[in-house]
mmJSON file of the N, C-alpha and C atoms, coordinates in Angstrom:
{"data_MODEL":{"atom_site":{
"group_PDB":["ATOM","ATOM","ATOM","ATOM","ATOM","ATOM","ATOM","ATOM","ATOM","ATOM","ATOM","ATOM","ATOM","ATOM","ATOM","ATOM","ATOM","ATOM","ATOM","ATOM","ATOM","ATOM","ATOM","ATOM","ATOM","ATOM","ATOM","ATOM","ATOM","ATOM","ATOM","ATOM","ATOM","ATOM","ATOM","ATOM","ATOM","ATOM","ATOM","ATOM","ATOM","ATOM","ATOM","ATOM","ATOM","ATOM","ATOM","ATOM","ATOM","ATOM","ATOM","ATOM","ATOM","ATOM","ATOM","ATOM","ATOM","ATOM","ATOM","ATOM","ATOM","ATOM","ATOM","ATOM","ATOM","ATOM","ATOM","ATOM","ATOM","ATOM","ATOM","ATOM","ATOM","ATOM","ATOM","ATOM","ATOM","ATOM","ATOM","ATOM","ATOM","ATOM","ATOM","ATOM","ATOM","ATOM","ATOM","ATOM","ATOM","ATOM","ATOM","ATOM","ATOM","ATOM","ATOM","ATOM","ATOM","ATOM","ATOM","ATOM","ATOM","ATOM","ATOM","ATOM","ATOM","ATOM","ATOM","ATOM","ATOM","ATOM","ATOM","ATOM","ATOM","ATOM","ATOM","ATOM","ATOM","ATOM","ATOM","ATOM","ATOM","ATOM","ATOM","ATOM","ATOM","ATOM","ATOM","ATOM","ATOM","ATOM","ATOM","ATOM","ATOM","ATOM","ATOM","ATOM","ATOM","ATOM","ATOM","ATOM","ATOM","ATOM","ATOM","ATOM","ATOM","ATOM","ATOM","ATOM","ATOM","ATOM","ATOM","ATOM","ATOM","ATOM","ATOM","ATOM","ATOM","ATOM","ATOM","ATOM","ATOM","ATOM","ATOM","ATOM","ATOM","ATOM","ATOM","ATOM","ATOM","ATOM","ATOM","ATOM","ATOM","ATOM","ATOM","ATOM","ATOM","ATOM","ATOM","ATOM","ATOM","ATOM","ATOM","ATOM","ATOM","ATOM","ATOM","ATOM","ATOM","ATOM","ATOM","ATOM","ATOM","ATOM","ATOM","ATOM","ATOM","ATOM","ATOM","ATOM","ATOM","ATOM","ATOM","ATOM","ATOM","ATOM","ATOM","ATOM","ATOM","ATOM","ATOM","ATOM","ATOM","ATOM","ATOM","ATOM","ATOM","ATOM","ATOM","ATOM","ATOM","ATOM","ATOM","ATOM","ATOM","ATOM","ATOM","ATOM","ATOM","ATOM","ATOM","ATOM","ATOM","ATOM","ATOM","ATOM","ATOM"],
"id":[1,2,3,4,5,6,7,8,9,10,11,12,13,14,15,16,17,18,19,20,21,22,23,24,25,26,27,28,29,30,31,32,33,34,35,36,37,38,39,40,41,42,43,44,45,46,47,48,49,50,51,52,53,54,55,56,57,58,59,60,61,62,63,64,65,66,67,68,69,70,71,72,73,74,75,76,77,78,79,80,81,82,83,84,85,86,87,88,89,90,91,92,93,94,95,96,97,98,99,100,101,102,103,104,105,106,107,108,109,110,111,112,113,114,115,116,117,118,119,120,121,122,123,124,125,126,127,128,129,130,131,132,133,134,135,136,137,138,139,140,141,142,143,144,145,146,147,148,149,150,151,152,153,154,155,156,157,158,159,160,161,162,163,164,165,166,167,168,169,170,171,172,173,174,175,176,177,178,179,180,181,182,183,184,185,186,187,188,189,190,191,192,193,194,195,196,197,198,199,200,201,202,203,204,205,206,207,208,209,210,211,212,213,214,215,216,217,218,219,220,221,222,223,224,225,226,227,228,229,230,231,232,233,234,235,236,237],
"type_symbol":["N","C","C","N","C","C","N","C","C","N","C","C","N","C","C","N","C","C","N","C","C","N","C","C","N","C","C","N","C","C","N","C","C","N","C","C","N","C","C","N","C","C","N","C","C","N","C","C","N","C","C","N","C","C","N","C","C","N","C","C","N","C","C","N","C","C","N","C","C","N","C","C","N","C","C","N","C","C","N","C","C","N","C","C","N","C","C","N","C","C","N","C","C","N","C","C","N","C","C","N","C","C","N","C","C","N","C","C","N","C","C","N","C","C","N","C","C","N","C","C","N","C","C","N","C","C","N","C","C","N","C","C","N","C","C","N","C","C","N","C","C","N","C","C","N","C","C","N","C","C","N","C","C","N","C","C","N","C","C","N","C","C","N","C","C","N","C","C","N","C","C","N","C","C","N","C","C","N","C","C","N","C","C","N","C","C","N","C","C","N","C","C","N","C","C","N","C","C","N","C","C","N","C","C","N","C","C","N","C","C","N","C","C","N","C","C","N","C","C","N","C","C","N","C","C","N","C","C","N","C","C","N","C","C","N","C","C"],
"label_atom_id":["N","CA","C","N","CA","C","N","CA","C","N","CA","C","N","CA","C","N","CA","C","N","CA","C","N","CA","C","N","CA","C","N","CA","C","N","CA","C","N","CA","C","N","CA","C","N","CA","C","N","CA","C","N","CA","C","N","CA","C","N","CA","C","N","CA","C","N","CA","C","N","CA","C","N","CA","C","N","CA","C","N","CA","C","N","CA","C","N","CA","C","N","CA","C","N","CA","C","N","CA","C","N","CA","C","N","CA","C","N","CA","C","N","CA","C","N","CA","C","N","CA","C","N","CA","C","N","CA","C","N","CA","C","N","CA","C","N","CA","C","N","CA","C","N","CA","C","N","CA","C","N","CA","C","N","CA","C","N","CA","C","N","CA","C","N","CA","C","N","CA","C","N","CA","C","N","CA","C","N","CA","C","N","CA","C","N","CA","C","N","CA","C","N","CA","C","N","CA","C","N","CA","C","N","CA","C","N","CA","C","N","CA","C","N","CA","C","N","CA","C","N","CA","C","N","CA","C","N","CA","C","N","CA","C","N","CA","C","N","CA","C","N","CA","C","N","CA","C","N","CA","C","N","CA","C","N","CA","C","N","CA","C","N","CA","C","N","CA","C","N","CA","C","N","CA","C"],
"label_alt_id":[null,null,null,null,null,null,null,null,null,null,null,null,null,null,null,null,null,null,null,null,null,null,null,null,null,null,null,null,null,null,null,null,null,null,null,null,null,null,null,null,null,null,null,null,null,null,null,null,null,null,null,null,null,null,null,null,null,null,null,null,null,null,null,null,null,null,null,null,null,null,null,null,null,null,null,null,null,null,null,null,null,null,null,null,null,null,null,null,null,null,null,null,null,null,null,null,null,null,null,null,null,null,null,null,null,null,null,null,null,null,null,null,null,null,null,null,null,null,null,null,null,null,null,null,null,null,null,null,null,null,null,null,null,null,null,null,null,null,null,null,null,null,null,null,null,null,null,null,null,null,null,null,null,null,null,null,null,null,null,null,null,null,null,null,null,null,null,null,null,null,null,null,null,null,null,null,null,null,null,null,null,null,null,null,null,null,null,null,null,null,null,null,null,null,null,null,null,null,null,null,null,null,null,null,null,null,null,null,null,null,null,null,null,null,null,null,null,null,null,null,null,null,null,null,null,null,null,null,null,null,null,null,null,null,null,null,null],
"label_comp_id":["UNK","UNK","UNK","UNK","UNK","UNK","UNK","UNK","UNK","UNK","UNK","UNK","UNK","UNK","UNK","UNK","UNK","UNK","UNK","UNK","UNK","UNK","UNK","UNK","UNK","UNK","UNK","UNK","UNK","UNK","UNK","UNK","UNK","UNK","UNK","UNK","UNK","UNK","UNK","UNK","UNK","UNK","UNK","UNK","UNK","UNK","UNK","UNK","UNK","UNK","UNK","UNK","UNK","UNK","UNK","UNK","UNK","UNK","UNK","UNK","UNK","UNK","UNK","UNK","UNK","UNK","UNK","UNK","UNK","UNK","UNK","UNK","UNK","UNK","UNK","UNK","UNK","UNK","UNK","UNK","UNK","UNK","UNK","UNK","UNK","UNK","UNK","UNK","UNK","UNK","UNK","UNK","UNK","UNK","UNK","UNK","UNK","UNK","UNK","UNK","UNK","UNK","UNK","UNK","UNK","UNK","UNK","UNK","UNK","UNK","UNK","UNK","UNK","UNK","UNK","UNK","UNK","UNK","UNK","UNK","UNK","UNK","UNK","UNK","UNK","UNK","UNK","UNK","UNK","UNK","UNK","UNK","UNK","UNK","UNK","UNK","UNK","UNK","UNK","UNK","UNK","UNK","UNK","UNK","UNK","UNK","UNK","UNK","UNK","UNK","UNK","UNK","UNK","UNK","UNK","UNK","UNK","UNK","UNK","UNK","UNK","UNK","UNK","UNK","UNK","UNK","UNK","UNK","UNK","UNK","UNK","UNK","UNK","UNK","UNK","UNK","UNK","UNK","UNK","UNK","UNK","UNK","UNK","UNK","UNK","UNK","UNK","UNK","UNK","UNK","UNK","UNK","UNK","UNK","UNK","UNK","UNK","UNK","UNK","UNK","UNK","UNK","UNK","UNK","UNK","UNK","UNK","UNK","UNK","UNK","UNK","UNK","UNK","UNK","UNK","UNK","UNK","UNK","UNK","UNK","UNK","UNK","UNK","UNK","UNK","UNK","UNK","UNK","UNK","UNK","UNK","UNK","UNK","UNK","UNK","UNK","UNK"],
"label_asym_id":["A","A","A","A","A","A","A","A","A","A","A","A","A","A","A","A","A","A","A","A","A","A","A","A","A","A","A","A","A","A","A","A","A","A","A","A","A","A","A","A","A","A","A","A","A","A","A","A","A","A","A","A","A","A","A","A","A","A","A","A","A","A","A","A","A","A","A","A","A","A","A","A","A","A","A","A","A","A","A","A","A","A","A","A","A","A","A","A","A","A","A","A","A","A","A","A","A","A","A","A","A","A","A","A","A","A","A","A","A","A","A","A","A","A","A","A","A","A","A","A","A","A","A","A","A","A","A","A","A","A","A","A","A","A","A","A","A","A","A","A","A","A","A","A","A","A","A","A","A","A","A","A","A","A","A","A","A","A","A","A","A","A","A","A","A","A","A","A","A","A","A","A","A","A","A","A","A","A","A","A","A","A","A","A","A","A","A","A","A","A","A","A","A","A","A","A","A","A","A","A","A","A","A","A","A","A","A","A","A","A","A","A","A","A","A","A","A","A","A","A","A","A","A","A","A","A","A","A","A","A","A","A","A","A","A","A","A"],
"label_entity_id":["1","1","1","1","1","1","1","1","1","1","1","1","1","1","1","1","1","1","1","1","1","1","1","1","1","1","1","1","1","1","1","1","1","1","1","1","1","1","1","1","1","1","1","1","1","1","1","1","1","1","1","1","1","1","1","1","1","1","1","1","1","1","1","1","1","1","1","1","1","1","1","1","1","1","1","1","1","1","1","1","1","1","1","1","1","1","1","1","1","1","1","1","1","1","1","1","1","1","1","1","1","1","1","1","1","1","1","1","1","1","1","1","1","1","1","1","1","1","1","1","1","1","1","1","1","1","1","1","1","1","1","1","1","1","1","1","1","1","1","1","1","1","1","1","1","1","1","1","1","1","1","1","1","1","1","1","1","1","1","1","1","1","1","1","1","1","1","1","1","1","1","1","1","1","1","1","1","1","1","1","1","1","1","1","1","1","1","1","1","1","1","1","1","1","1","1","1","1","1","1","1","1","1","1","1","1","1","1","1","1","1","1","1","1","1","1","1","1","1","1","1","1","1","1","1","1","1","1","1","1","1","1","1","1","1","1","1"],
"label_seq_id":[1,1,1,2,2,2,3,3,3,4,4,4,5,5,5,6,6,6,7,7,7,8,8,8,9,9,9,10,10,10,11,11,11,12,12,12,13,13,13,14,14,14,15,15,15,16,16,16,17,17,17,18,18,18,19,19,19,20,20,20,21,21,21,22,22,22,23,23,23,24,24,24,25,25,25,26,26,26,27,27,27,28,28,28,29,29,29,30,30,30,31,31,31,32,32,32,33,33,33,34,34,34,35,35,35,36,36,36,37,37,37,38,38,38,39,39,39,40,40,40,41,41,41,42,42,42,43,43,43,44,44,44,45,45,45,46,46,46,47,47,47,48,48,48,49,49,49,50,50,50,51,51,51,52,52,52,53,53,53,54,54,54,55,55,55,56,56,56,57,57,57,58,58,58,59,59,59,60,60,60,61,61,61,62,62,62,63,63,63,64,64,64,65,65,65,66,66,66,67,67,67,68,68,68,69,69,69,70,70,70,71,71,71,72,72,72,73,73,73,74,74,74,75,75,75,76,76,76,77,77,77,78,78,78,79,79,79],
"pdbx_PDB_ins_code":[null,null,null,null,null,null,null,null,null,null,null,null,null,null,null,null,null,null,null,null,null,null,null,null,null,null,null,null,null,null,null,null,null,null,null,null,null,null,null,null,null,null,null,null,null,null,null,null,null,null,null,null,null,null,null,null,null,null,null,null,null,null,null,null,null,null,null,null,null,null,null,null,null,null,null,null,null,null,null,null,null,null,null,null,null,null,null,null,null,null,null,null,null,null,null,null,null,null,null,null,null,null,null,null,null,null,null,null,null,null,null,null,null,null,null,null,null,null,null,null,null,null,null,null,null,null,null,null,null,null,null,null,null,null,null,null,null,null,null,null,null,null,null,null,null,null,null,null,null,null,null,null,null,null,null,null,null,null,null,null,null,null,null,null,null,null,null,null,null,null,null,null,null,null,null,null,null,null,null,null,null,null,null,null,null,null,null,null,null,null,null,null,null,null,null,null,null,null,null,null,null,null,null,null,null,null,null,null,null,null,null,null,null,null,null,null,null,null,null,null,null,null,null,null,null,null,null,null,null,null,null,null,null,null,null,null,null],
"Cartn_x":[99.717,99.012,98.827,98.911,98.337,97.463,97.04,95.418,94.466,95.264,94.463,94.07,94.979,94.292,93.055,93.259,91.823,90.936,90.89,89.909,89.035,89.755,89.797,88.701,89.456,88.842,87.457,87.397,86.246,84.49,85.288,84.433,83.985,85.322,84.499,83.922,84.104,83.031,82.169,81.299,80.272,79.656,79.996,79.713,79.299,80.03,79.356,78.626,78.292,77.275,75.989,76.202,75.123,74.348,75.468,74.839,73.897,74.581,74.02,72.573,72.141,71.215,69.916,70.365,69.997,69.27,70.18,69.898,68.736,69.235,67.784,66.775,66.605,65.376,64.638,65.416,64.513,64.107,65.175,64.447,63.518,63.226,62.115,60.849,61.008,59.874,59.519,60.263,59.527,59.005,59.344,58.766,59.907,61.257,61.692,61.841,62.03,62.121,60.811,59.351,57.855,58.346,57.868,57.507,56.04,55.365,53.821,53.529,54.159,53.471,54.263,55.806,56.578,55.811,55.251,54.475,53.575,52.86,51.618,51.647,52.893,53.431,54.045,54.737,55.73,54.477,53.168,52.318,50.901,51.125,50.481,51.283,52.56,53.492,54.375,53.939,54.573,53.509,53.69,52.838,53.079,51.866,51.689,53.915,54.132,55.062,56.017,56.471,57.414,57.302,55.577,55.636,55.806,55.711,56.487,57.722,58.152,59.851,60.063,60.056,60.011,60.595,58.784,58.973,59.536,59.626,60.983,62.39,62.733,64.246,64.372,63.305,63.076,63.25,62.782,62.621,63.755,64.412,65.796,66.893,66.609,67.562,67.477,66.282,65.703,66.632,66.405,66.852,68.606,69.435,70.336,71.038,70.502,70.59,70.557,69.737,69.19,70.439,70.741,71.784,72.917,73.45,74.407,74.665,73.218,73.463,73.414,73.163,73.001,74.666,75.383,76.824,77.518,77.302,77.885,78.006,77.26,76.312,76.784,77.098,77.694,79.333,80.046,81.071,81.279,82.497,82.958,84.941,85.189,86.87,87.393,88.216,88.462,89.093,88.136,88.951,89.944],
"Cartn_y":[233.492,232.24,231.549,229.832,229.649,229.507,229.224,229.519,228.115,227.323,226.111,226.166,227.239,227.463,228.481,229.635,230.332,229.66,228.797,227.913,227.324,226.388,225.75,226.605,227.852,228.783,229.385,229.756,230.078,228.841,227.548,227.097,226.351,226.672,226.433,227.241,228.588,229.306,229.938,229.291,229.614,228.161,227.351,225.839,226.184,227.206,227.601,228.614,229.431,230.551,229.722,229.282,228.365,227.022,226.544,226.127,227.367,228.259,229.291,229.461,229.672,230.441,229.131,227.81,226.53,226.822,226.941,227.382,227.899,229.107,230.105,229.987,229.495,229.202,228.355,227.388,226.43,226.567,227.555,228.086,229.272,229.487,230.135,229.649,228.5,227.789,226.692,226.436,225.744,226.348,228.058,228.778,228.904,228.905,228.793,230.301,231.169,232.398,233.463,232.724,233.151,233.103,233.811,234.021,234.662,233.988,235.049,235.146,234.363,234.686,235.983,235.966,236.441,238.082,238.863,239.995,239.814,238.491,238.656,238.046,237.278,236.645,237.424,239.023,239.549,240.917,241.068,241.907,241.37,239.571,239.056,238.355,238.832,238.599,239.564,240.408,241.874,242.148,242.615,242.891,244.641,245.052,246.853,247.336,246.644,246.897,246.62,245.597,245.716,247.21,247.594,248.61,249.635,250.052,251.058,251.381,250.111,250.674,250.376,250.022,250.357,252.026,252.845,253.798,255.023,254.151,255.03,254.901,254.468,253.792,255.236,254.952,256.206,257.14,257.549,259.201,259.368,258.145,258.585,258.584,257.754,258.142,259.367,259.702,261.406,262.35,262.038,263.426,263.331,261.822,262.31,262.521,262.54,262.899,264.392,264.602,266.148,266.962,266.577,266.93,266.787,266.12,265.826,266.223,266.906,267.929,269.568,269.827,271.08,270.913,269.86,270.304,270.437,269.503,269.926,271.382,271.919,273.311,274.638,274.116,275.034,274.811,273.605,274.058,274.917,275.849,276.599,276.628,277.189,277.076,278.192,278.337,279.796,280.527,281.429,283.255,283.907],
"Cartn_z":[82.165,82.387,81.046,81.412,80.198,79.051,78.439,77.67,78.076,78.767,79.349,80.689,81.488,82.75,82.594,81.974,81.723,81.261,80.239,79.774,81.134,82.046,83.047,84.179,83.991,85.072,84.852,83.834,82.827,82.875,83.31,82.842,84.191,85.059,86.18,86.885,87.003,87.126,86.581,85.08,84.888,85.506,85.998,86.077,87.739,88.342,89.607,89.826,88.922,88.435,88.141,87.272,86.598,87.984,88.65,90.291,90.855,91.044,92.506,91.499,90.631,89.797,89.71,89.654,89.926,91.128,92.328,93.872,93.789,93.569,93.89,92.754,92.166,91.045,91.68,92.514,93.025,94.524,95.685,96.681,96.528,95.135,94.946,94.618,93.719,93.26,94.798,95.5,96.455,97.988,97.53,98.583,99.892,99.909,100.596,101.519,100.658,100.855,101.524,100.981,101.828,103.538,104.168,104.851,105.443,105.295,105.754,106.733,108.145,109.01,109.705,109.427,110.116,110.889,109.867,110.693,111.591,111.124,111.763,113.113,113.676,114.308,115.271,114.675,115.436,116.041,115.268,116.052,117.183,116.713,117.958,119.183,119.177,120.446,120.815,120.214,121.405,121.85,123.016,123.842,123.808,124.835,125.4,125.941,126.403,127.223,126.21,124.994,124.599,123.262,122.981,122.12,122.982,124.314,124.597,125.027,125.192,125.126,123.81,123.097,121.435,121.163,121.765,121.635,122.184,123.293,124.573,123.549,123.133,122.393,121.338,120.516,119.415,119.665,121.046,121.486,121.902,122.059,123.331,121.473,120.833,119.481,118.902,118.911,118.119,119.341,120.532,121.401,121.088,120.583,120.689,119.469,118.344,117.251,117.419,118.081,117.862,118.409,119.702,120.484,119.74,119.088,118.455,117.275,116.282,115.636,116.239,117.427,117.984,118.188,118.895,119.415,118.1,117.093,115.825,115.236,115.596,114.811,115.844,117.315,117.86,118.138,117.541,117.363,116.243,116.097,115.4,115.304,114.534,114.482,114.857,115.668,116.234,114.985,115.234,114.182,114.059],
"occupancy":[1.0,1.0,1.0,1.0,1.0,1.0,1.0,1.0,1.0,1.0,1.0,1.0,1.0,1.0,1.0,1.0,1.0,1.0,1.0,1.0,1.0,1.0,1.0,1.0,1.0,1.0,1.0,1.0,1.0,1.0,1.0,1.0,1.0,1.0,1.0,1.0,1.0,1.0,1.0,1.0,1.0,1.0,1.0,1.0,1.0,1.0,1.0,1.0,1.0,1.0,1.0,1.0,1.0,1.0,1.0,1.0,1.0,1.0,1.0,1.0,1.0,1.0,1.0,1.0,1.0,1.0,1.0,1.0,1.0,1.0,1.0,1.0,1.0,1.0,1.0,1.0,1.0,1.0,1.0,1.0,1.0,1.0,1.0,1.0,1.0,1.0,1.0,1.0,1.0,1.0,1.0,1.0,1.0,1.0,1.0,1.0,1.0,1.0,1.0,1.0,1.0,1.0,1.0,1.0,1.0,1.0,1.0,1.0,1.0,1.0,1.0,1.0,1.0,1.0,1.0,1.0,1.0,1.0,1.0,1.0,1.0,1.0,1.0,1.0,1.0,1.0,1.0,1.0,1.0,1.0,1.0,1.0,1.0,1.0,1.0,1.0,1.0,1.0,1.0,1.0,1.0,1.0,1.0,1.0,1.0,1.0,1.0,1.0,1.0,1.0,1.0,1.0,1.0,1.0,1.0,1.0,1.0,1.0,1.0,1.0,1.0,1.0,1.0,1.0,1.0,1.0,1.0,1.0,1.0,1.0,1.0,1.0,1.0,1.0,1.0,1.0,1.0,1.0,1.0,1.0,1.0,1.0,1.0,1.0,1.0,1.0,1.0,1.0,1.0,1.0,1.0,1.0,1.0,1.0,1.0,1.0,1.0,1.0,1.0,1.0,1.0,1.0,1.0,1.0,1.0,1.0,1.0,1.0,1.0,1.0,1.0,1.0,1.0,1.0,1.0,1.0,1.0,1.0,1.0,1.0,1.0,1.0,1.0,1.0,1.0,1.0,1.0,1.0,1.0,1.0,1.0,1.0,1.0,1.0,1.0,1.0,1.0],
"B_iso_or_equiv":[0.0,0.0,0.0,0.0,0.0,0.0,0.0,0.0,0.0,0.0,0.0,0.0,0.0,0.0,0.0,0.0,0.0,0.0,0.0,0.0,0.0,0.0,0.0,0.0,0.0,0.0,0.0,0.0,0.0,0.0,0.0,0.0,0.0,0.0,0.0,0.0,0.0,0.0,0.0,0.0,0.0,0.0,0.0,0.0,0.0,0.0,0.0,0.0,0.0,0.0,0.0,0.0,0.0,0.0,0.0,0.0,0.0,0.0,0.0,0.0,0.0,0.0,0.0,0.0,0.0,0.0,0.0,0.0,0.0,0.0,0.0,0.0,0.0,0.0,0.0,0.0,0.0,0.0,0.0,0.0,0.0,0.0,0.0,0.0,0.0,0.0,0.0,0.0,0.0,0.0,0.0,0.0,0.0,0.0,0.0,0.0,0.0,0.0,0.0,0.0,0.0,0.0,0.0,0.0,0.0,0.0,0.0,0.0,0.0,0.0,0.0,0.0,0.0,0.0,0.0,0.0,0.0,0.0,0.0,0.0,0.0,0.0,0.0,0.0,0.0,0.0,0.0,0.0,0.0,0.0,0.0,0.0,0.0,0.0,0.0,0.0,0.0,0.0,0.0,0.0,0.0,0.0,0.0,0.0,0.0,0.0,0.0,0.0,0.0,0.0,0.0,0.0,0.0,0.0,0.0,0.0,0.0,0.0,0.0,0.0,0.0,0.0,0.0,0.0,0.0,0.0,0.0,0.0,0.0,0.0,0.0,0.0,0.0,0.0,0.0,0.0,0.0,0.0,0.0,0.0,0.0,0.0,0.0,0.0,0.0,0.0,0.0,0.0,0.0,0.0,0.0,0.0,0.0,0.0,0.0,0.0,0.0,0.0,0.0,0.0,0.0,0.0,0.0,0.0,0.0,0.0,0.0,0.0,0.0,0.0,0.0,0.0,0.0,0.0,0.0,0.0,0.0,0.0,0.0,0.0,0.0,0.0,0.0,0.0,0.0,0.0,0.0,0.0,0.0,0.0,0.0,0.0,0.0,0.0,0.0,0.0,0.0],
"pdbx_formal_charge":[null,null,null,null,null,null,null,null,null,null,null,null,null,null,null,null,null,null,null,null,null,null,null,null,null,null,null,null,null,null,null,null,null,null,null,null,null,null,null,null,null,null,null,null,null,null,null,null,null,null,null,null,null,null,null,null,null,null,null,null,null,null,null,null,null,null,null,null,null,null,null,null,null,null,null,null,null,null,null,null,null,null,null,null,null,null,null,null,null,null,null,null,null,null,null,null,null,null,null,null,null,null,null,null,null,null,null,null,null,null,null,null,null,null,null,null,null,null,null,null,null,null,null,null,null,null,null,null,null,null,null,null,null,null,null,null,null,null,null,null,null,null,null,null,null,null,null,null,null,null,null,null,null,null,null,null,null,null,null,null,null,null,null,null,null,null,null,null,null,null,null,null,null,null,null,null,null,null,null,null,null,null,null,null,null,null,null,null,null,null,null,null,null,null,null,null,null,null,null,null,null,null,null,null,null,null,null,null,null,null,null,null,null,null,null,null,null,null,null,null,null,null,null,null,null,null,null,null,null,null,null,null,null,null,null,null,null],
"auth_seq_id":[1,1,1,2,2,2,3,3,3,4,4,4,5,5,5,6,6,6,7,7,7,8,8,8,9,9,9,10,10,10,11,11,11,12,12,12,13,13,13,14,14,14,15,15,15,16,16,16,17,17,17,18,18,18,19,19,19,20,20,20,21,21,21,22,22,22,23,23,23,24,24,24,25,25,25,26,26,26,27,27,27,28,28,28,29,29,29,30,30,30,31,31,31,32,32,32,33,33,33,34,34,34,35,35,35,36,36,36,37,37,37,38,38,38,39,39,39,40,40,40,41,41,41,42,42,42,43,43,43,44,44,44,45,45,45,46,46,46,47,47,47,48,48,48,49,49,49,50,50,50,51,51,51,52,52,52,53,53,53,54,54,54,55,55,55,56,56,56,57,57,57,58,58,58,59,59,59,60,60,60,61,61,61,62,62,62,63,63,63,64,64,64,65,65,65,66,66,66,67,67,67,68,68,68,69,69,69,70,70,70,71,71,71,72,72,72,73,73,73,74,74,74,75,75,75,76,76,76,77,77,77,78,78,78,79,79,79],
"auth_comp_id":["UNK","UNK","UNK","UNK","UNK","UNK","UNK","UNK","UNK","UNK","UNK","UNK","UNK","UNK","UNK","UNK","UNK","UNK","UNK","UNK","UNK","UNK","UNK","UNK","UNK","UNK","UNK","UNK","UNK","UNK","UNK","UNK","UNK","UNK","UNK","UNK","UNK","UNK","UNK","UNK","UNK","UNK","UNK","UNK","UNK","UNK","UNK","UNK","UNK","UNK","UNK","UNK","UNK","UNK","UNK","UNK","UNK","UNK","UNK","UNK","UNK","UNK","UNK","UNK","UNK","UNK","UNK","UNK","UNK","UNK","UNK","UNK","UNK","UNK","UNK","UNK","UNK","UNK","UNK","UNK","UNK","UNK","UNK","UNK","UNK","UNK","UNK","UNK","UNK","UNK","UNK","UNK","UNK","UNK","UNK","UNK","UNK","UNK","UNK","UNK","UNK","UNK","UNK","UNK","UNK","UNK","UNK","UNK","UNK","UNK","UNK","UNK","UNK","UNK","UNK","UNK","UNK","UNK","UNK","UNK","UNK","UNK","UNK","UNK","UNK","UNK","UNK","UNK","UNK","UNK","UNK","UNK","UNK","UNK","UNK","UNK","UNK","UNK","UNK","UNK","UNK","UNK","UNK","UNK","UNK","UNK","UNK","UNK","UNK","UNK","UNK","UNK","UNK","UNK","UNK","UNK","UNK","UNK","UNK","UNK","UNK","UNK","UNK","UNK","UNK","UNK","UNK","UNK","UNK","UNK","UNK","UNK","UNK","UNK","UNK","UNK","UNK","UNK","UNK","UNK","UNK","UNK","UNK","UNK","UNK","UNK","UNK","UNK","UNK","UNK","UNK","UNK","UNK","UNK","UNK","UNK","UNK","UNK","UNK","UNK","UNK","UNK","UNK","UNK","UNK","UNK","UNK","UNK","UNK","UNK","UNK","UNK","UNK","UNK","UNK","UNK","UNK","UNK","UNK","UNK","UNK","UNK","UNK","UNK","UNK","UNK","UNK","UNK","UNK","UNK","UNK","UNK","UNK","UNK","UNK","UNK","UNK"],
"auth_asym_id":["A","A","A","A","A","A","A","A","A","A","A","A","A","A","A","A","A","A","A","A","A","A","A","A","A","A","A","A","A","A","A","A","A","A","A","A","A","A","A","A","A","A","A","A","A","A","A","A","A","A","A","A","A","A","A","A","A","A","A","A","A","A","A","A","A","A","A","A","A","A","A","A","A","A","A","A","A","A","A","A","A","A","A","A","A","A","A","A","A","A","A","A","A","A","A","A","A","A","A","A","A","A","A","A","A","A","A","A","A","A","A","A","A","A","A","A","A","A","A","A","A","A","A","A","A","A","A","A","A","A","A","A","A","A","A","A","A","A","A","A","A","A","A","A","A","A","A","A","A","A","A","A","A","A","A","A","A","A","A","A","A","A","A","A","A","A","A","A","A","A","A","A","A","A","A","A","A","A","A","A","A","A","A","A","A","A","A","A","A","A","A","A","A","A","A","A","A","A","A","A","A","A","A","A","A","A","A","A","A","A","A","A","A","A","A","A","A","A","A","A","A","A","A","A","A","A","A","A","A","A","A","A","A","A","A","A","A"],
"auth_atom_id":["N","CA","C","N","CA","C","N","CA","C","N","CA","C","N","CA","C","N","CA","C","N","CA","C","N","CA","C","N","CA","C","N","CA","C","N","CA","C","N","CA","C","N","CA","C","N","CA","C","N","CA","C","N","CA","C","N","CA","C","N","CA","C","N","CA","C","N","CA","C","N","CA","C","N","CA","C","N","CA","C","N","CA","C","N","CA","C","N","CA","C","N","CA","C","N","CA","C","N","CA","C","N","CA","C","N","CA","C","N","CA","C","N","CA","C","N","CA","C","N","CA","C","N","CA","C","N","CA","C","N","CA","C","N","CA","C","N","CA","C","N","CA","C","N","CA","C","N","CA","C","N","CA","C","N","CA","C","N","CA","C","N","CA","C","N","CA","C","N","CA","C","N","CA","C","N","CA","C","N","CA","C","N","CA","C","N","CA","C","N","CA","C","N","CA","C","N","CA","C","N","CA","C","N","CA","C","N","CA","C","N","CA","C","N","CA","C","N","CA","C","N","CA","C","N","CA","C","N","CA","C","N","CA","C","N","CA","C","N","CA","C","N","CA","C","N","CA","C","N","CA","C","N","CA","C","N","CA","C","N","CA","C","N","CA","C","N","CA","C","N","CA","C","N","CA","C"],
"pdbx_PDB_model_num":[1,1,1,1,1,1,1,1,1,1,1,1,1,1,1,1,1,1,1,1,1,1,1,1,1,1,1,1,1,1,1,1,1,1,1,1,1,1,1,1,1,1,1,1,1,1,1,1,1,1,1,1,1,1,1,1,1,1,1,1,1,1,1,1,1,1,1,1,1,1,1,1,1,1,1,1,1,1,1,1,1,1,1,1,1,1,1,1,1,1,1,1,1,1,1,1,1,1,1,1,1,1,1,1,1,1,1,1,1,1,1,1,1,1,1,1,1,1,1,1,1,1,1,1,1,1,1,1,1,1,1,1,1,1,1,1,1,1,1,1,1,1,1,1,1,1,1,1,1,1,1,1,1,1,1,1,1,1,1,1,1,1,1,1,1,1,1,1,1,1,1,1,1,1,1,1,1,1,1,1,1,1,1,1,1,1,1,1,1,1,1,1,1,1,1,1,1,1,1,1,1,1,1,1,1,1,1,1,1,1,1,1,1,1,1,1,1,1,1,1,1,1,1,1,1,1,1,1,1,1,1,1,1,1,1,1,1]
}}}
């Protein structure tokens, strides 16, 4: 390549480095990224019924994890 295309390339992407860093300096300073209500929002609209299938889901992932390391553990390679 020539030494005018690296130049070229070089300078346009610190010229788009130097954008993105612009970006987020300023969706930071104007709060874009806060979120505060989002928890408090997601534990005053679930209800009884969506936290227990919540926790039906879990038990049913744990049992098949479990299972799935027991079949692991009882295969073996024949002798």
């Amino acid at each position: 390549m020539s030494e005018g295309i690296v130049i070229v390339m070089i300078g346009v992407s610190t010229l788009l480095g130097a954008l993105g860093l612009i970006g987020l300096l300023w969706g930071i300073k104007t709060g874009q990224f806060d979120d505060q209500s989002k928890f408090i929002d997601g534990a005053r609209f679930d209800g009884e019924d969506a936290l227990r299938d919540a926790v039906m889901m879990e038990e049913k992932k744990r049992k098949r994890q479990e299972k799935k390391k027991k079949d692991e553990k009882a295969y073996g390679p024949p002798d």
